[in-house]
C-alpha positions as CSV (number, residue, x, y, z in Angstrom):
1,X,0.0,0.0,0.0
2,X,2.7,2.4,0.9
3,X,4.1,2.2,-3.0
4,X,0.6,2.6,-4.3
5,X,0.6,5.7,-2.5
6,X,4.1,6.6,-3.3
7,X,2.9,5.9,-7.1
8,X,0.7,8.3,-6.7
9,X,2.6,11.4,-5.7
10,X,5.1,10.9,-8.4
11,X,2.4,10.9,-11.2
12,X,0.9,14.0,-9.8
13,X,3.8,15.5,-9.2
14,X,4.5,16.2,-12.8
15,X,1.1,17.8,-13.1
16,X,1.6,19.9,-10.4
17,X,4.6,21.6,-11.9
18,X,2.9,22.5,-15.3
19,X,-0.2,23.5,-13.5
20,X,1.5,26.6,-11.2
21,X,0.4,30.2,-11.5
22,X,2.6,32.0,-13.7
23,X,5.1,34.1,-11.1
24,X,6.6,37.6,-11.8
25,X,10.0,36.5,-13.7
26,X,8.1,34.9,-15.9
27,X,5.3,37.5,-16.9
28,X,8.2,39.4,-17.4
29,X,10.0,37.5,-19.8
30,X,6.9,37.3,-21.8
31,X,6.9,41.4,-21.9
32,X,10.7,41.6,-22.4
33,X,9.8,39.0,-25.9
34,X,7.5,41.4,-27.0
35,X,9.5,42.4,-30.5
36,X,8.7,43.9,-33.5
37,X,5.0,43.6,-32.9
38,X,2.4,45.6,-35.1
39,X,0.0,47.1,-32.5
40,X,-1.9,49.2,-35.5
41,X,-1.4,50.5,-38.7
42,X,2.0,52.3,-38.6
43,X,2.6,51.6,-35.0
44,X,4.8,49.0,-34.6
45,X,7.1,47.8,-31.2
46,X,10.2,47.1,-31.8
47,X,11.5,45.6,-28.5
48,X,10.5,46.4,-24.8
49,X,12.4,46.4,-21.4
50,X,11.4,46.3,-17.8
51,X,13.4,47.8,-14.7
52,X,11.4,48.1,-11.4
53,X,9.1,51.0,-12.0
54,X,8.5,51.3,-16.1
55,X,7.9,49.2,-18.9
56,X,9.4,50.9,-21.6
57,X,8.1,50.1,-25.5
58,X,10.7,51.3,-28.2
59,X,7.6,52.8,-30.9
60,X,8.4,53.8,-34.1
61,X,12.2,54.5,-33.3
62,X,10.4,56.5,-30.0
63,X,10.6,55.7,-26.7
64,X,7.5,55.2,-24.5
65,X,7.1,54.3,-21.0
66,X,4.4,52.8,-19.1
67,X,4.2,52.8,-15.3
68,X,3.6,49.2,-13.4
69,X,3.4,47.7,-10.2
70,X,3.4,44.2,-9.5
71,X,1.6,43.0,-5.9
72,X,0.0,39.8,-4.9
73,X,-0.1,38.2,-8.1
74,X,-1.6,41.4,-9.7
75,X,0.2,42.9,-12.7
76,X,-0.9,46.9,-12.6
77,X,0.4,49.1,-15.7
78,X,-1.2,52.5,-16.8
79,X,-0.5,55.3,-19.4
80,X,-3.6,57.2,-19.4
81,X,-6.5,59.0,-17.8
82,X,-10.0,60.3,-18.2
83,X,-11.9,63.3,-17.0
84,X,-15.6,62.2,-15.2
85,X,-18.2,65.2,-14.5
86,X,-20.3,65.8,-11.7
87,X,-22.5,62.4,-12.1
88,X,-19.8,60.1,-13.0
89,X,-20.1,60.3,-17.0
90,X,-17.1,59.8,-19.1
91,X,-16.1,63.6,-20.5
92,X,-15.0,63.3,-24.1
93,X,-12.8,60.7,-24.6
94,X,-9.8,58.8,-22.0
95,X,-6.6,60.4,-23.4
96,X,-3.1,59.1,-23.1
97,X,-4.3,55.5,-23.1
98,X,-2.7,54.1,-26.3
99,X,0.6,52.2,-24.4
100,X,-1.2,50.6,-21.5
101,X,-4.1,49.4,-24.4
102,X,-0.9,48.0,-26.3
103,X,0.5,46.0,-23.6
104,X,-3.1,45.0,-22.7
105,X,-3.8,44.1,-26.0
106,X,-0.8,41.6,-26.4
107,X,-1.8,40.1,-23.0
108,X,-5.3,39.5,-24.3
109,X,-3.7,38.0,-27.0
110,X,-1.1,36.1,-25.2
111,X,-4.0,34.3,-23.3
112,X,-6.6,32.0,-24.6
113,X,-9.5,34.3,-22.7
114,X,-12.4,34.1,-25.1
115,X,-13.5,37.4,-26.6
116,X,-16.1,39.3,-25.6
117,X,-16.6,42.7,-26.8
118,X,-18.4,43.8,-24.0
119,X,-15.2,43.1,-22.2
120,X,-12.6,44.3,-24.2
121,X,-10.8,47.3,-22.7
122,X,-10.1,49.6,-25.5
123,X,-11.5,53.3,-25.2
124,X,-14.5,52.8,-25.9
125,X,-15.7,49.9,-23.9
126,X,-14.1,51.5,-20.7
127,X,-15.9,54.9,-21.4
128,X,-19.4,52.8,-21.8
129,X,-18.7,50.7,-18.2
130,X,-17.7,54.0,-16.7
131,X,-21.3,55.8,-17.8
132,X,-23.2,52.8,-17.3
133,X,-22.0,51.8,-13.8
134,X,-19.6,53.8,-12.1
135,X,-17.1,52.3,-10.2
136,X,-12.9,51.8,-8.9
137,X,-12.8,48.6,-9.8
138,X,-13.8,46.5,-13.0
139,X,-13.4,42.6,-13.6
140,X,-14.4,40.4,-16.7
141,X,-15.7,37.2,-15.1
142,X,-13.1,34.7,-15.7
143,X,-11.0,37.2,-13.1
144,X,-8.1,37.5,-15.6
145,X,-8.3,40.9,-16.7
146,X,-10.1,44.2,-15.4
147,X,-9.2,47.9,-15.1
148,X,-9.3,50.3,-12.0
149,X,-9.8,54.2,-12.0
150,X,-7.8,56.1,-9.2
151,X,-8.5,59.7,-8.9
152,X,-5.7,62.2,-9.3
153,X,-6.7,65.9,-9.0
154,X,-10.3,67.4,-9.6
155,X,-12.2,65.2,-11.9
156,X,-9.7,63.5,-13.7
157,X,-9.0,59.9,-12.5
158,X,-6.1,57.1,-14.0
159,X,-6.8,54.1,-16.2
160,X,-5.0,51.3,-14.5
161,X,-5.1,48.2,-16.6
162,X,-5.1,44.8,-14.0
163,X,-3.5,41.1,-14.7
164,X,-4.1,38.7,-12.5
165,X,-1.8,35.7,-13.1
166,X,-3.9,33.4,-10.8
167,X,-7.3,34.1,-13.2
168,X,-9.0,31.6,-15.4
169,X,-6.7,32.2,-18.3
170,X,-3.0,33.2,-17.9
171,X,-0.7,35.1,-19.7
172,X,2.3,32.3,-20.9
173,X,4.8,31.8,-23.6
174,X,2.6,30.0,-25.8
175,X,5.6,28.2,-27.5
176,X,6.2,26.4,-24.2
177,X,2.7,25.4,-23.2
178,X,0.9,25.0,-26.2
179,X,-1.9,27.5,-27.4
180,X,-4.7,25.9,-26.4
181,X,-3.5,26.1,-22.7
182,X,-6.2,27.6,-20.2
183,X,-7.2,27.3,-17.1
184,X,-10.2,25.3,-15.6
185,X,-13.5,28.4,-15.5
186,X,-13.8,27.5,-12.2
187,X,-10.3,28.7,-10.9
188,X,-7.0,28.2,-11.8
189,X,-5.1,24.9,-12.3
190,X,-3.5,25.5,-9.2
191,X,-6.2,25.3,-7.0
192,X,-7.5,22.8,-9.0
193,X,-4.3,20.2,-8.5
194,X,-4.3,21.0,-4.9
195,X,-7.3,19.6,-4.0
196,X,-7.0,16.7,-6.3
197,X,-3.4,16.1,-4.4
198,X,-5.0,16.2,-1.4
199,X,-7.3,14.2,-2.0
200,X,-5.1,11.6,-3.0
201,X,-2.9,11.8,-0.1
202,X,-5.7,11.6,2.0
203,X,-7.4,8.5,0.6
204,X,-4.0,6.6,0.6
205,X,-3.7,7.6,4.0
206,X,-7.3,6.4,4.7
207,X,-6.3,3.1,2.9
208,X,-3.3,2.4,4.6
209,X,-4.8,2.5,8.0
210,X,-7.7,1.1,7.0
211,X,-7.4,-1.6,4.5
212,X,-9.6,-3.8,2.7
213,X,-10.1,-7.6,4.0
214,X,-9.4,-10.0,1.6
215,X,-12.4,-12.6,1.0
216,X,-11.7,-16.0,2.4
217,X,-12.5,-18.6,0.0
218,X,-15.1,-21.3,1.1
């Protein structure tokens, strides 16, 4: 009984290691890969570096930086901002946004989230959750990507862009994992292989001190 058990843990071990939340170094390297990549028409990145307070995007022989911060499993990165009026409604249009979108954009990408328009944070779909339901904080439902407005002076307020590495659908090199790689909609693998370990563990344990009598033959 005890190598059935040991059995066990090595062939969920395996799964356990490809299963893990994506940590910082690695969300990182999948930034610092992002080269020569056409955003839009005539904007095109031609490499990007990190240090510990900007991502910086080399555009169109321009540089352009984006500030981050990285807490808890939450990637935070913003460019731009957007003016509200006295009943929360979107004033013309969020300005300075284009970098943060970019890197958002390529996450989106990166991941296999399914699209949903409603969802998508470009300009306009921010502006139209703004002046529908005004609020700090925004997240799509499979808790991978969401946006958060933080009020600087008067009525203007930042566009911070969220990643969170532990959500349904995480940002990887897809050359390493394959692109149909996703995690399980109701958490992440992580979770998911924990509880399956455990539950191993704790029916072999269960077994071993409690073991089936063999049937004596008549």
């Amino acid at each position: 009984m005890k190598k059935l058990l040991f059995l066990l843990l090595v062939l969920l071990f395996p799964i356990t290691v490809f299963a893990k939340t994506p940590n910082r170094d690695e969300t990182f390297k999948v930034i610092n890969n992002i080269k020569n990549v056409t955003v839009i028409d005539g904007v095109k990145i031609e490499y990007t570096t990190v240090d510990d307070e900007y991502i910086t995007f080399m555009v169109n022989g321009v540089e352009a930086k984006v500030k981050y911060t990285f807490y808890n499993n939450k990637l935070s990165f913003s460019s731009g901002s957007v003016l509200l009026d006295s009943n929360n409604k979107v004033i013309g249009e969020p300005f300075d946004n284009e970098f943060a979108f970019f890197l958002y954009s390529i996450f989106e990408n990166k991941s296999s989230i399914p699209y949903d328009e409603n969802t998508y944070y470009n300009s306009d779909t921010i502006k139209k959750i703004i002046n529908n339901s005004f609020a700090t904080d925004y997240k799509e439902k499979t808790n991978t990507f969401g946006f958060s407005l933080e009020k600087e002076e008067g009525n203007k307020y930042r566009i911070v862009y969220n990643y969170y590495l532990d959500g349904d659908y995480p940002v990887l090199e897809l050359d390493s994992v394959g692109e149909d790689f996703e995690n399980p909609a109701t958490g992440s693998y992580s979770v998911l292989i924990t509880v399956m370990l455990l539950s191993v563990v704790c029916l072999g344990v269960y077994t071993y001190y409690n073991p089936i009598k063999k049937v004596e033959k008549i």
